[in-house]
C-alpha positions in Angstrom: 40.1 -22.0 9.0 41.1 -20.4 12.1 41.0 -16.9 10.8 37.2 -17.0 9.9 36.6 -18.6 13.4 38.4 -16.3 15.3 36.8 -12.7 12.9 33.6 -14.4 13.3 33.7 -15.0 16.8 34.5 -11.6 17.6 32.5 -9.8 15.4 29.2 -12.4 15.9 28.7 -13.0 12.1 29.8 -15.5 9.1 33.2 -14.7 7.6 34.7 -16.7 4.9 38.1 -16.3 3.3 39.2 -18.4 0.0 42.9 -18.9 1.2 46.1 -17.2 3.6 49.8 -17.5 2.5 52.1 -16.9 5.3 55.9 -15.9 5.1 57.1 -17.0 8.8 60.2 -15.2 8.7 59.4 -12.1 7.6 55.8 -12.2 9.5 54.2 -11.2 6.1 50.7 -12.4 5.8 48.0 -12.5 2.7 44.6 -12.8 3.3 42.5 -13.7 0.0 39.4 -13.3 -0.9 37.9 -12.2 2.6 34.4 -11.8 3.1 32.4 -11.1 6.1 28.8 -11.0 6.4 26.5 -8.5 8.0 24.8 -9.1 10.8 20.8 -9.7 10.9 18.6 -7.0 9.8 21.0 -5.3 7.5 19.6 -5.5 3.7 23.3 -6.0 2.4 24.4 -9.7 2.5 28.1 -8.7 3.3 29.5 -5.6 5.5 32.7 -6.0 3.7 34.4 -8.4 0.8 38.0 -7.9 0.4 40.0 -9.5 -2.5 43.4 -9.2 -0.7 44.8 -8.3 2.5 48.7 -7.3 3.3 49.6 -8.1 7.1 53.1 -7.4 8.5 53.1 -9.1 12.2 55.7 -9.5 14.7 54.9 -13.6 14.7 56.5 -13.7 18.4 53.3 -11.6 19.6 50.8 -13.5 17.7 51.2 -16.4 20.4 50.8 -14.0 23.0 47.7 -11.7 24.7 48.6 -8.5 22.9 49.4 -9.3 19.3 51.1 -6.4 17.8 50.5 -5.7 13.5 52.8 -3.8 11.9 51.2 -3.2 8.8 47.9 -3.3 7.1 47.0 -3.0 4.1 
């Protein structure tokens, strides 16, 4: 998925993520089952695991250098 390559590139560790639903319109975003791994020469396997994510976006700025999110959560 493009997520984990993207959160992975930028943080330079593994990230998985079970699935994303997306609601275009309203630029609602759910992020399941995210999981993202600590870097070598931690003792923890993962930094974080998240069951679910709430993003509001303004989808016009996702396509653009400075992607502005409303809402986390």
């Amino acid at each position: 998925m493009g997520v984990e390559k993207i959160v992975g590139f930028v943080l330079e560790t593994n990230v998985s993520l079970k699935s994303v639903s997306l609601d275009p319109k309203d630029g609602n975003f759910e992020l399941n089952g995210l999981s993202i791994a600590n870097p070598k020469g931690f003792t923890s396997e993962n930094a974080m695991e998240l069951e679910k994510v709430r993003l509001e976006a303004d989808i016009k700025s996702l396509f653009s250098n400075e992607p502005f999110i409303k809402l986390v959560n």
